[in-house]
Every structure is written in C-alpha cells, then in structure tokens.
PyMOL commands that place a pseudoatom at each C-alpha (Angstrom):
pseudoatom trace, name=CA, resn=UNK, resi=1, chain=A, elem=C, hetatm=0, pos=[0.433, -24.751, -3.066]
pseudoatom trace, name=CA, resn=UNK, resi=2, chain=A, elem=C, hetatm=0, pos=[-0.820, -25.329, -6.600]
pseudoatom trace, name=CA, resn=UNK, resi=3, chain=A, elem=C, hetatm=0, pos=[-4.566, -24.993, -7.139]
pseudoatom trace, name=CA, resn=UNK, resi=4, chain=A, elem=C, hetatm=0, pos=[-6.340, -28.401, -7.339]
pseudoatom trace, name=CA, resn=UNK, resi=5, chain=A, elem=C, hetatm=0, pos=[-7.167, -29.985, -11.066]
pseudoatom trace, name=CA, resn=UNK, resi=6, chain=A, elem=C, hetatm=0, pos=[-10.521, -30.699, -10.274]
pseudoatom trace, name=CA, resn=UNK, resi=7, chain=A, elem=C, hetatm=0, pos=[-10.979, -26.855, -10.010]
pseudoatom trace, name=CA, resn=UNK, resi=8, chain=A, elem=C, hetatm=0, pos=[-10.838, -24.948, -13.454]
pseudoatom trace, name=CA, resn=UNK, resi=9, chain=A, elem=C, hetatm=0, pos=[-9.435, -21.457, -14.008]
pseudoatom trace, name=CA, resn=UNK, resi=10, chain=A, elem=C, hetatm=0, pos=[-11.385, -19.515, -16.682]
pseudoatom trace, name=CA, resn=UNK, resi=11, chain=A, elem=C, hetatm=0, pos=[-11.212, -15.841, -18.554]
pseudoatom trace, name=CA, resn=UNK, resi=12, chain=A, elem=C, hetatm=0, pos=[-15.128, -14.226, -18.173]
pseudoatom trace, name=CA, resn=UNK, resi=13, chain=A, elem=C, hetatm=0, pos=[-16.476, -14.868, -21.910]
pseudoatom trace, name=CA, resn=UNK, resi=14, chain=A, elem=C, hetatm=0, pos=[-16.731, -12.415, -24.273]
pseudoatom trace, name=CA, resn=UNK, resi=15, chain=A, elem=C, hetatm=0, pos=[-20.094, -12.885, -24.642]
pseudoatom trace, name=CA, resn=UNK, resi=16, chain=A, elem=C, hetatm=0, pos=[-21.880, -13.666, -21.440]
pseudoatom trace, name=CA, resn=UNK, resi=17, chain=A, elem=C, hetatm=0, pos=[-25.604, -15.299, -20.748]
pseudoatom trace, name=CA, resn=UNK, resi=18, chain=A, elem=C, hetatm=0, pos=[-27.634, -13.928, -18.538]
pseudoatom trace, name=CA, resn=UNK, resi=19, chain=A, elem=C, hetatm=0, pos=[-27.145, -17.139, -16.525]
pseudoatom trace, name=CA, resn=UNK, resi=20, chain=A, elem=C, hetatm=0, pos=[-23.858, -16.310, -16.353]
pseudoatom trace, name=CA, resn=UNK, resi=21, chain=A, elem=C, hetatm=0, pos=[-24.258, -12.939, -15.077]
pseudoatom trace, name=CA, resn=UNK, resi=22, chain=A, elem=C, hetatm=0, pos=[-26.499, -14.171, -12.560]
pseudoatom trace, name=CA, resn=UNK, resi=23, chain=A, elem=C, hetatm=0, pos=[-24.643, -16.181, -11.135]
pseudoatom trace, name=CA, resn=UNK, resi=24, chain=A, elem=C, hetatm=0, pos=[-21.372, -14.274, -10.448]
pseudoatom trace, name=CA, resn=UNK, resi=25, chain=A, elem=C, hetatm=0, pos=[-24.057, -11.538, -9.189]
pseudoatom trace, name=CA, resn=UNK, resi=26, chain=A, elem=C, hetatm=0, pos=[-25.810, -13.898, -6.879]
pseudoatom trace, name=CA, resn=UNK, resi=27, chain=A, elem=C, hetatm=0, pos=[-21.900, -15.317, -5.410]
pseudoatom trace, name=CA, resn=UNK, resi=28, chain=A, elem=C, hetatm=0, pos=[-21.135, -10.726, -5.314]
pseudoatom trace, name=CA, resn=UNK, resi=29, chain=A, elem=C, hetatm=0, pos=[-24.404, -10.810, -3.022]
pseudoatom trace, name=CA, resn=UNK, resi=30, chain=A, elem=C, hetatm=0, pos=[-23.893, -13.479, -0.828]
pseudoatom trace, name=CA, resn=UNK, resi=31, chain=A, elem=C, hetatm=0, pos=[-20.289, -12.178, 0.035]
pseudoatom trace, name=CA, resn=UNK, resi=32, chain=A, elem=C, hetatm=0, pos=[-21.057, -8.336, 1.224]
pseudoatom trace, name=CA, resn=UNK, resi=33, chain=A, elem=C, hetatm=0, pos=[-20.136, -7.417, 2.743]
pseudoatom trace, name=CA, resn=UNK, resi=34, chain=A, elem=C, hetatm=0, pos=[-16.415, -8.729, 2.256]
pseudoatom trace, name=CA, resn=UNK, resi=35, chain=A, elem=C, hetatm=0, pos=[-17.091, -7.259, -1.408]
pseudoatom trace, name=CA, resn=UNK, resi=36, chain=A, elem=C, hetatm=0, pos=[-19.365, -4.664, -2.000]
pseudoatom trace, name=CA, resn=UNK, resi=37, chain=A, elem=C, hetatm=0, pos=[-22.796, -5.080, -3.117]
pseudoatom trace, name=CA, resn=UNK, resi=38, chain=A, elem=C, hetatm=0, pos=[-24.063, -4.628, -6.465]
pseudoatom trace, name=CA, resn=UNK, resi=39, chain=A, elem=C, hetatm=0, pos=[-26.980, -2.756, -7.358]
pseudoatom trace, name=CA, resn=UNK, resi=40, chain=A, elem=C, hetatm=0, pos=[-28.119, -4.957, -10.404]
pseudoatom trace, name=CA, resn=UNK, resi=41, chain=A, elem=C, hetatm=0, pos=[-26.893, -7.073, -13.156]
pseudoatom trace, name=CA, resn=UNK, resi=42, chain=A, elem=C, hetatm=0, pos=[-27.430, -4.216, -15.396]
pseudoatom trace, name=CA, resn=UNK, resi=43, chain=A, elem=C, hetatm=0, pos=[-24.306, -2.775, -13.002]
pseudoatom trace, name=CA, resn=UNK, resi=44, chain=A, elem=C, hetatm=0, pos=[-22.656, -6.185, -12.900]
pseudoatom trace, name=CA, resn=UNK, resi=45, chain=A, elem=C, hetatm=0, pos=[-22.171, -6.060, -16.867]
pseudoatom trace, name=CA, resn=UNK, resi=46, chain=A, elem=C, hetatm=0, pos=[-21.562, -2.136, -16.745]
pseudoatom trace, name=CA, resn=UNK, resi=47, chain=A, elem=C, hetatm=0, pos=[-18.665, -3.038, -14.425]
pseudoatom trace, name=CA, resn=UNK, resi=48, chain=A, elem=C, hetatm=0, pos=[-17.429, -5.984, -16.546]
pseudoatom trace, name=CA, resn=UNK, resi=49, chain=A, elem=C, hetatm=0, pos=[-17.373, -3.551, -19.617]
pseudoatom trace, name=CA, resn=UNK, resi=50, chain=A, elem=C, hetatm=0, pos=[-15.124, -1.321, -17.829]
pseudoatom trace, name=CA, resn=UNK, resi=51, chain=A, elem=C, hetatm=0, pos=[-12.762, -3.920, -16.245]
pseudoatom trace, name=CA, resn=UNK, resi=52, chain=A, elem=C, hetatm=0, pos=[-9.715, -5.529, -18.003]
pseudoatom trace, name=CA, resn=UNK, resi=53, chain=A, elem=C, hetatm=0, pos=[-9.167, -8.680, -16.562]
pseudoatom trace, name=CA, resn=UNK, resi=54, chain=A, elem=C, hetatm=0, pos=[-12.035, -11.121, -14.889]
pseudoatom trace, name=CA, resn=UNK, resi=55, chain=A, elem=C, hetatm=0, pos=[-11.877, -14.963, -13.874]
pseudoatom trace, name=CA, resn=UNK, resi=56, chain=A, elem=C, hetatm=0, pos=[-13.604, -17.145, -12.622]
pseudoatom trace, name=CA, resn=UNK, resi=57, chain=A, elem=C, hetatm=0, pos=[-13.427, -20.442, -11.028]
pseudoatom trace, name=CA, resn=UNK, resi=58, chain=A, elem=C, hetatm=0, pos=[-15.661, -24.067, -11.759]
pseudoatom trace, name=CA, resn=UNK, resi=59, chain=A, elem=C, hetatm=0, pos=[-15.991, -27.142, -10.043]
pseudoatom trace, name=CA, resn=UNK, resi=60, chain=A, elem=C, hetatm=0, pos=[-18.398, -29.690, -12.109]
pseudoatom trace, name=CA, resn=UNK, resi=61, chain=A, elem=C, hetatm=0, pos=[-19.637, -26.589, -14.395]
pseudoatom trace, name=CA, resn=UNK, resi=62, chain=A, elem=C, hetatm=0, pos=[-20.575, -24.635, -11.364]
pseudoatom trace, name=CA, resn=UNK, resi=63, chain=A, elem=C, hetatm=0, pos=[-19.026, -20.953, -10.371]
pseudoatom trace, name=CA, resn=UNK, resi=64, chain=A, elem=C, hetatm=0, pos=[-17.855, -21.274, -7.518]
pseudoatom trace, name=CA, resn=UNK, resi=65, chain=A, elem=C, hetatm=0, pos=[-15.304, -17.988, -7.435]
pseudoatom trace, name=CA, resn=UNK, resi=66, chain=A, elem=C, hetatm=0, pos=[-14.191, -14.526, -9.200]
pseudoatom trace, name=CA, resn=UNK, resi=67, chain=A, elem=C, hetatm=0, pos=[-12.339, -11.910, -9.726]
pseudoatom trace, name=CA, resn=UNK, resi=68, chain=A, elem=C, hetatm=0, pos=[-12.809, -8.742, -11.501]
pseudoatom trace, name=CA, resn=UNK, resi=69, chain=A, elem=C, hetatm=0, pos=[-10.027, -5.843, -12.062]
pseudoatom trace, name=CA, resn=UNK, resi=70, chain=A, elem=C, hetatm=0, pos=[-9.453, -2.900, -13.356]
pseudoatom trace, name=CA, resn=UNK, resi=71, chain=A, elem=C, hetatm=0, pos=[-6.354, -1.099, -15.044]
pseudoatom trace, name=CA, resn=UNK, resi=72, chain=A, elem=C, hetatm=0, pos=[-5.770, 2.734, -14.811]
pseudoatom trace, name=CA, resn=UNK, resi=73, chain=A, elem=C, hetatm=0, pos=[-7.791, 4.965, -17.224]
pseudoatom trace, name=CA, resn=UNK, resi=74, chain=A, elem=C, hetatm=0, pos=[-11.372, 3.053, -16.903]
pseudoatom trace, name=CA, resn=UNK, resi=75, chain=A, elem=C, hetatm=0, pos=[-13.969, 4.686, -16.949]
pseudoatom trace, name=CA, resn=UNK, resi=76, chain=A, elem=C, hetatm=0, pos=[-15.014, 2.657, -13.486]
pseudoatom trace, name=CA, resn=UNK, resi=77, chain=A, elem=C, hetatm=0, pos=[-16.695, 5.598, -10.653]
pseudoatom trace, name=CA, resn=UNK, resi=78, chain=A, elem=C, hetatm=0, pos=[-15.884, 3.454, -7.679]
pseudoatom trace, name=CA, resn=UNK, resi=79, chain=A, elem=C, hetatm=0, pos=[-14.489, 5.845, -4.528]
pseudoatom trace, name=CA, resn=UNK, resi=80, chain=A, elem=C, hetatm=0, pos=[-11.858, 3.343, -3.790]
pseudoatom trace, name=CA, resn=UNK, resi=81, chain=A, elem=C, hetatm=0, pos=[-10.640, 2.680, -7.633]
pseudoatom trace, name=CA, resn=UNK, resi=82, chain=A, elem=C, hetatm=0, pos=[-9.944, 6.376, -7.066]
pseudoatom trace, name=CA, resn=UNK, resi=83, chain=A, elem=C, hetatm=0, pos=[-7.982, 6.772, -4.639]
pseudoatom trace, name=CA, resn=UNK, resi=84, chain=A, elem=C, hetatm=0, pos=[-5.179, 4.454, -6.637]
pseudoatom trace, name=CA, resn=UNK, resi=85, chain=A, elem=C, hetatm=0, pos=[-5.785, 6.628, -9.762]
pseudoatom trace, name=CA, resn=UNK, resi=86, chain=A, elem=C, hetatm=0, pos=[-4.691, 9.841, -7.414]
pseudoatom trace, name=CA, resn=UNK, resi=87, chain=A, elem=C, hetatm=0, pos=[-2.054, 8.092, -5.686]
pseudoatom trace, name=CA, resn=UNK, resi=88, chain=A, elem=C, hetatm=0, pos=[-0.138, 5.568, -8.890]
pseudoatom trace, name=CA, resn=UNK, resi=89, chain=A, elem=C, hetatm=0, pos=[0.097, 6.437, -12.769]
pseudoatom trace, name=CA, resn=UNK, resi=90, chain=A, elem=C, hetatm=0, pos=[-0.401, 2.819, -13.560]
pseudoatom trace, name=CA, resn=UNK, resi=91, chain=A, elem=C, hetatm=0, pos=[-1.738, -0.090, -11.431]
pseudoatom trace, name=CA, resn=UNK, resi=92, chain=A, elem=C, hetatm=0, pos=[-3.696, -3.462, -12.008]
pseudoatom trace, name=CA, resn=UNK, resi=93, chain=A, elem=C, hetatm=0, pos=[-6.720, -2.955, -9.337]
pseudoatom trace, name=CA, resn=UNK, resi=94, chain=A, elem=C, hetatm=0, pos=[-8.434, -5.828, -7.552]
pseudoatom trace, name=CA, resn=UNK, resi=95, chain=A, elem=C, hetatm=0, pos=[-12.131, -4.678, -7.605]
pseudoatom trace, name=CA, resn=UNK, resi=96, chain=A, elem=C, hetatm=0, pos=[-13.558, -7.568, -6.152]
pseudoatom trace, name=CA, resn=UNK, resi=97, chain=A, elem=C, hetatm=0, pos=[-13.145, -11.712, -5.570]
pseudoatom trace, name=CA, resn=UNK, resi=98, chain=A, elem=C, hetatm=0, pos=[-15.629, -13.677, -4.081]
pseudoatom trace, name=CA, resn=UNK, resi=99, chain=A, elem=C, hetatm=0, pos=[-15.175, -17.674, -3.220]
pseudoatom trace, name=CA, resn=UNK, resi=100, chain=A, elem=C, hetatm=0, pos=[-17.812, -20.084, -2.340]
pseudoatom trace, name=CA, resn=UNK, resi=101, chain=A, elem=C, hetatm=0, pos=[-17.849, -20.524, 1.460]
pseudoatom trace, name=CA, resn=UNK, resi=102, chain=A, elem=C, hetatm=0, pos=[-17.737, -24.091, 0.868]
pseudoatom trace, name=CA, resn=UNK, resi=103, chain=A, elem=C, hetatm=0, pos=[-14.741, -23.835, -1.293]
pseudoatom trace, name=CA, resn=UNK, resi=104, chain=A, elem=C, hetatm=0, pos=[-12.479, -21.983, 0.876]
pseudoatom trace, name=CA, resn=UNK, resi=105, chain=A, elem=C, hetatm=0, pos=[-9.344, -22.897, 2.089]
pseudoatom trace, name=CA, resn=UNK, resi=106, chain=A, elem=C, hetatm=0, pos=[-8.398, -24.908, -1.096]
pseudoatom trace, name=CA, resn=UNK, resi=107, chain=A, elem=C, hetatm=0, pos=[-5.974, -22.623, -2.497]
pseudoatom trace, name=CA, resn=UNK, resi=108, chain=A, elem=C, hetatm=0, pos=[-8.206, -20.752, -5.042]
pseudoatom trace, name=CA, resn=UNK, resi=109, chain=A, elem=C, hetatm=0, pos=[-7.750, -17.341, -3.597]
pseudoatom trace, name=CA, resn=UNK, resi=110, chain=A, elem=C, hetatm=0, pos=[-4.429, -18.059, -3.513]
pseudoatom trace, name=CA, resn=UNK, resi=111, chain=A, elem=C, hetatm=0, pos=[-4.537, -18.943, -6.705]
pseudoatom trace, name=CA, resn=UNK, resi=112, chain=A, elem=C, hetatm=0, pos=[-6.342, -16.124, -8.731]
pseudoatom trace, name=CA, resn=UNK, resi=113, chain=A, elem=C, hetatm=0, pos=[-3.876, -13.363, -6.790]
pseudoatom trace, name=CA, resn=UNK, resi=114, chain=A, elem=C, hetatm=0, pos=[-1.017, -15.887, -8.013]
pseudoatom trace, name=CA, resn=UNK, resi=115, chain=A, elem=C, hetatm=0, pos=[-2.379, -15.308, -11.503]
pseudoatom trace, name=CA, resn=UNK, resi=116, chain=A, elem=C, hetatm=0, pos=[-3.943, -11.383, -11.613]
pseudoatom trace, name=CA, resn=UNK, resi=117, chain=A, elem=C, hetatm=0, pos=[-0.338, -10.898, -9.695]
pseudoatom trace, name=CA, resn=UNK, resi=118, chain=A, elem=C, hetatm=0, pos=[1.671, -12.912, -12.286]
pseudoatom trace, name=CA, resn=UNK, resi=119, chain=A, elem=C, hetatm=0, pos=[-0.192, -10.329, -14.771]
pseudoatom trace, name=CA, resn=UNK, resi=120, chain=A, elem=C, hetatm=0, pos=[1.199, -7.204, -12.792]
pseudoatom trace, name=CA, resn=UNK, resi=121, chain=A, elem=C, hetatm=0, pos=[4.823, -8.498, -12.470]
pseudoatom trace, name=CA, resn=UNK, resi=122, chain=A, elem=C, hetatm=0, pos=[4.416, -8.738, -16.231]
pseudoatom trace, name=CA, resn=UNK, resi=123, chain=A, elem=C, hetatm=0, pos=[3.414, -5.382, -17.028]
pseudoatom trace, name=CA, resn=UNK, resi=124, chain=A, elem=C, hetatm=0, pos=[5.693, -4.088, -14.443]
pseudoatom trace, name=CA, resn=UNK, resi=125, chain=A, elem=C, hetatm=0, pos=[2.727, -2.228, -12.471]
pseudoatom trace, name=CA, resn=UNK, resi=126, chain=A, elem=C, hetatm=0, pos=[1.577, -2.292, -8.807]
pseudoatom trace, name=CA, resn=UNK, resi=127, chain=A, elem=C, hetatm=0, pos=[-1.427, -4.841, -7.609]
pseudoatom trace, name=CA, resn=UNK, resi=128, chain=A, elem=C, hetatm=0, pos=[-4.117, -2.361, -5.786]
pseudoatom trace, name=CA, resn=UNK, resi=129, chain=A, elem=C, hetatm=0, pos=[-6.843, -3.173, -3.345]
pseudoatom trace, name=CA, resn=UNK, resi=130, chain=A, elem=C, hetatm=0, pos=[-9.039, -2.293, -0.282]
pseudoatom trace, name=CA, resn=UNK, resi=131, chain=A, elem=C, hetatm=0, pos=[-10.372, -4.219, 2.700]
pseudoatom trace, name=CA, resn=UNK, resi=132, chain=A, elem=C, hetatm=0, pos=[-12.742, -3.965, 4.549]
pseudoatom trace, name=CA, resn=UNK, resi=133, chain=A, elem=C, hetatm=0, pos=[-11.541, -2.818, 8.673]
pseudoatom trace, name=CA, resn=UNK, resi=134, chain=A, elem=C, hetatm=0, pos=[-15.143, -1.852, 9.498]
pseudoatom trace, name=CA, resn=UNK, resi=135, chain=A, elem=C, hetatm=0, pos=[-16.820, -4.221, 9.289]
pseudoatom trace, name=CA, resn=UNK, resi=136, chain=A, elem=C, hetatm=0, pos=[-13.396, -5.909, 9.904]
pseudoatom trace, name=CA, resn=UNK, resi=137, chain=A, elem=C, hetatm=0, pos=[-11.897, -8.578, 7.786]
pseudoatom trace, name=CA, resn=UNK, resi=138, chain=A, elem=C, hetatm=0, pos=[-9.130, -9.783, 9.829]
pseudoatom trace, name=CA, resn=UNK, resi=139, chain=A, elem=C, hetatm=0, pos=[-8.671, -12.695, 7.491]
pseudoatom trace, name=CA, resn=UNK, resi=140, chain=A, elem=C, hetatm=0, pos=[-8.713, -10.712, 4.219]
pseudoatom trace, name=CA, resn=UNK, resi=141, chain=A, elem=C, hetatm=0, pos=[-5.983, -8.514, 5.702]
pseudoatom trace, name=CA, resn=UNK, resi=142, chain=A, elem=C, hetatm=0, pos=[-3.733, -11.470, 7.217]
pseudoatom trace, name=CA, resn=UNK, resi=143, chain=A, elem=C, hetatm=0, pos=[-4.130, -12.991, 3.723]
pseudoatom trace, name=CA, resn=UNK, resi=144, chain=A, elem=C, hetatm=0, pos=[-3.107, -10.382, 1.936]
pseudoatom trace, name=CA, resn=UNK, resi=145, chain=A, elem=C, hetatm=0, pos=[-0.117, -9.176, 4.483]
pseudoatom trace, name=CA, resn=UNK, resi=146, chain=A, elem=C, hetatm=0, pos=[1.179, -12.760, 3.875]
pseudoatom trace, name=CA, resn=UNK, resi=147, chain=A, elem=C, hetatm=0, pos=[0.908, -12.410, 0.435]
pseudoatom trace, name=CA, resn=UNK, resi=148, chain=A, elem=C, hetatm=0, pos=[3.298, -9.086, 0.585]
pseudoatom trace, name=CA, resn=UNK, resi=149, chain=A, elem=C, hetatm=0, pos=[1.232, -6.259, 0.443]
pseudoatom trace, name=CA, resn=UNK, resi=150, chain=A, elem=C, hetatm=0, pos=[1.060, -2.962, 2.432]
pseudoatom trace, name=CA, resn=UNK, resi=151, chain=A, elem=C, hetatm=0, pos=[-1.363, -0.831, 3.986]
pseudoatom trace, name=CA, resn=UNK, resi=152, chain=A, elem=C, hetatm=0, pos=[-0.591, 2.394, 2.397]
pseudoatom trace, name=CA, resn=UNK, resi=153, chain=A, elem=C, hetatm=0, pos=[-3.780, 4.264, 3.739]
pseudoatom trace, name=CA, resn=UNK, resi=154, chain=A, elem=C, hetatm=0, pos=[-7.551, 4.285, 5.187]
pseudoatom trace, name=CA, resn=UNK, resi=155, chain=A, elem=C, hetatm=0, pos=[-10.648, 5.896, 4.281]
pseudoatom trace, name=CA, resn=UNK, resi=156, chain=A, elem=C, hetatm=0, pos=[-14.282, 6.276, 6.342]
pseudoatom trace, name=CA, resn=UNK, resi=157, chain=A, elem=C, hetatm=0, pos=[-17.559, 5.727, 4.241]
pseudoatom trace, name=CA, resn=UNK, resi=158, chain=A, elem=C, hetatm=0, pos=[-20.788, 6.227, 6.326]
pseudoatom trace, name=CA, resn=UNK, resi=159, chain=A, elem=C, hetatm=0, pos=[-21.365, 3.039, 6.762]
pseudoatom trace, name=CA, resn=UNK, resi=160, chain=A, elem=C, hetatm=0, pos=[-18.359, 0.993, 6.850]
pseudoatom trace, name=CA, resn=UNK, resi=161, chain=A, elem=C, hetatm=0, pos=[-14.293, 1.456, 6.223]
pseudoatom trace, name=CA, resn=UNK, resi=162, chain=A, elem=C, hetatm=0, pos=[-11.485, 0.115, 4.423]
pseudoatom trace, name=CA, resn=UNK, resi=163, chain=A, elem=C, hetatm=0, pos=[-7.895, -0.056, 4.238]
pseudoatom trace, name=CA, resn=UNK, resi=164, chain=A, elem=C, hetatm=0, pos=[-5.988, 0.348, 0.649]
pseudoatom trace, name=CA, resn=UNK, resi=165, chain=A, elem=C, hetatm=0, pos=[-3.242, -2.220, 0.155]
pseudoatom trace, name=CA, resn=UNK, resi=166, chain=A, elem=C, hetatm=0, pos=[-0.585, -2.108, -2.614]
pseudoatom trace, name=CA, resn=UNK, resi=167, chain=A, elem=C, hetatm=0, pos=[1.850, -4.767, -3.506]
pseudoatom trace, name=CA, resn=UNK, resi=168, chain=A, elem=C, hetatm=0, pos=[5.105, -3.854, -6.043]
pseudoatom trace, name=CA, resn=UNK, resi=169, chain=A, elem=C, hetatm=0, pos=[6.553, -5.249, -8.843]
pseudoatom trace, name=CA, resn=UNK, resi=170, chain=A, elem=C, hetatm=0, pos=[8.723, -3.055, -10.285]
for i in range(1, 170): cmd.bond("trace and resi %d" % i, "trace and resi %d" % (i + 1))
show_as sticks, trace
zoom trace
C-alpha cells in the first residue's frame, strides 16, 4: 500500500521554530505512553541534535506524524538505545513515531518504517526498536511482527516494560 498524496513526507528542518518543536512535542505527549514522554522541548531539541534521521508527516500544513532515530555512536542516554549499542556494532534505531489518532490506519506508519527501513537495507545495518508489553501494545507488536521483525529480548523499568525488536538487512 503506497502512502496517500494528499499526505506529505518531510526531513525535520535544519533549522526548526519553536512552533515546530512544539508541535512534534505536543503529538510525543499525547501518545505516552506508546512513546515515551518527554521532559521538555529543551529535551525534544537535545534529542533531535543527537539523532540522525527524523520525519515527519503533513496533511494541509499540519503535523500529523514522526519519527526520530538514532545511529550507533550518539551521544543519546536512553536505557533502551543501550541495550542495541551492547548487543549490535551498527544499527539504525527507531527512538520514537507518533501518528495522529485520527490519521491512523492510512498507511503512514507503514510508510515511514518503509522509508527509515529502505535507509537500513541501504547501509546494510539492522532496524532496532522497543515496545511497550506493560502497558501492552498488542498492536505495535502485531505491526511490527508483520513487518518482519523479532523479539530478541525484554527488559523491566519500574513502571512499565518493553520488548526489543530487531529486523535484518544484511
């Protein structure tokens, strides 16, 4: 299924407005917590800085979806990004992606792992990422079992759990 026309795929700017930054926060917030939250904007652009490849998705000039990743060797303190720095040399990890409830089922998920994946083949690397199983998201980890990845471990926070997925290329 191709993504729709009507929606548009876009890198993050180099230079981003505050408006801009808000509003990817504000979509973060209103999706933990399938993604985790974010302390700030401050945190949101500290994260950005570290990352290597971001998108985002419009519909009429409005955000409506993202997705931020990370290679091996950032800087990035995240528990999670961790565990794939102890366990690959190189990887292309999937921090977070958030989609407008309203927008869902339309492909664009679909979509950005089609392209952040199309990226890995390219560079020959894994695709990395965690999901949530406490609080579980059943449909995150269908989605991404149907899309070819494999649970490769678990891990227990305090206050909630996930599952780490990888998906091959080489």
């Amino acid at each position: 299924m191709s993504l729709d026309p009507k929606f548009k795929v876009s890198e993050f700017p180099s230079h981003m407005s505050k408006g801009f930054l808000k509003e990817i926060y504000n979509l973060n917030q209103e999706h933990t917590p399938e993604v985790g939250s974010l302390s700030s904007i401050a945190y949101l652009e500290e994260l950005i800085k570290f990352s290597s490849n971001n998108f985002y998705i419009s519909f009429e000039n409005n955000i409506i979806g993202f997705m931020i990743c990370f290679r091996e060797g950032s800087e990035y303190k995240s528990k999670n990004y961790k565990f794939f720095t102890q366990n690959k040399a190189k990887f292309l990890y999937i921090d977070r992606i958030a989609v407008k409830s309203d927008y869902r089922r339309n492909g664009i998920g679909r979509s950005l792992y089609a392209l952040i994946g199309s990226i890995a083949i390219d560079k020959e690397i894994p695709l990395c990422c965690e999901v949530n199983i406490e609080p579980l998201n059943q449909i995150s980890i269908d989605f991404h079992e149907n899309l070819g990845f494999c649970r490769v471990d678990e891990f227990a926070f305090d206050d909630h759990a996930v599952a780490y997925f990888i998906k091959e290329h080489s």
